[in-house]
N, C-alpha and C positions, 0 to 999 in steps of 0.2 A: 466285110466292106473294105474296100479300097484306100489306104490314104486321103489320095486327092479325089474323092465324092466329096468331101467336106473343108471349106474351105477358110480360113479367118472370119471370113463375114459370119461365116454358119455361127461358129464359137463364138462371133461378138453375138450374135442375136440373141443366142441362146443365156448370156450371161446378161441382157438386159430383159430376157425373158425374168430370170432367176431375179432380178435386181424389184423388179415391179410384183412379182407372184412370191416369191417367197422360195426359201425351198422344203419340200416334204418330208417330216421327221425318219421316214423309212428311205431318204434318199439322203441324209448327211453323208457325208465324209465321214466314212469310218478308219481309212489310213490314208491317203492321197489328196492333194488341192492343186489346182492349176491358178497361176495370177495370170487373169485378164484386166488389163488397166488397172493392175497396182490392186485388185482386188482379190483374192481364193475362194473357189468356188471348188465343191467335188468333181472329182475328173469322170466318172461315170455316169454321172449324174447330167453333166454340161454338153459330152459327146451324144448323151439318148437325148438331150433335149436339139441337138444340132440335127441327129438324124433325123426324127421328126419333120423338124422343119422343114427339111433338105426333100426328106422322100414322102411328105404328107402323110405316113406312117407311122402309126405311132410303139415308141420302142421305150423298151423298161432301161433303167440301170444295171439291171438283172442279169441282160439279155445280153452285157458283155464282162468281157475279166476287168479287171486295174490296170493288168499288161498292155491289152488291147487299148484298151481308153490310154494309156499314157503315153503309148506309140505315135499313136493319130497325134495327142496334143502335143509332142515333139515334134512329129514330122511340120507339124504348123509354124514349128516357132516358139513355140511356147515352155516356158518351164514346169516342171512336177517338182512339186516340195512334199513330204510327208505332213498329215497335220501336224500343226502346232509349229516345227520347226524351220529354219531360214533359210536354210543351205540346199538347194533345188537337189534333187534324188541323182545320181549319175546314171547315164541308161544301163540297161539291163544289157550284161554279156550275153552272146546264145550258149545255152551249156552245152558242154559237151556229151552230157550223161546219154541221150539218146544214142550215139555213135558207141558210147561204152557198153550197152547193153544191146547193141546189134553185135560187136566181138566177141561179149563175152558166148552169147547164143553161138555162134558160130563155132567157138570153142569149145564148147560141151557140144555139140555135134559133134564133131571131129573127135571129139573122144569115145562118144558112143559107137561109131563108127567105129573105131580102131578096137573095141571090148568086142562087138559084134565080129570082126573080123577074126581075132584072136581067137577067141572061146566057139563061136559058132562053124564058121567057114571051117576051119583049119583045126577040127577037134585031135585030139593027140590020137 
């Protein structure tokens, strides 16, 4: 899903959805809360119940990472705390690890290559 499919209003609905129904013991926060209006609500939890809304479709918690749900609720405006604590999470760098393990493949190629070459091609 796109960012902007989902908009402030979605997340406010969604967290006066949450405010009036409750939320489901299998949908707690288990490490993430977003404050909408000075309240913390699970960040997985608020973005399924936004899509919902948004695309009359109905979507799990499940159905995305922490990553994803705290992206969207960034990209909104919004802060991500970890439960329990005050100090909103700082975003996520991208890692670099996939770039490292495209090298390193590359590199053990080029090796196989040169064993191949050595020992096969060019026997004594």
């Amino acid at each position: 899903m796109k960012k902007d499919e989902l908009s402030r209003k979605d997340i406010e609905a969604a967290a006066r959805y949450i405010d009036a129904n409750g939320i489901p013991p299998a949908n707690e926060s288990k490490k993430y809360e977003v404050s909408v209006n000075n309240k913390r609500y699970p960040t997985k939890y608020i973005v399924a119940l936004a899509r919902k809304s948004r695309k009359g479709v109905a979507f799990s918690a499940s159905d995305l990472t922490s990553l994803e749900a705290n992206r969207i609720l960034r990209s909104l405006g919004y802060s991500v705390f970890e439960k329990g604590r005050n100090e909103p999470v700082p975003e996520e760098k991208k890692s670099s690890g996939g770039m490292m393990k495209y090298l390193l493949a590359i590199l053990l190629l080029i090796a196989i290559v040169a064993l191949v070459v050595v020992f096969v091609v060019k026997p004594f």
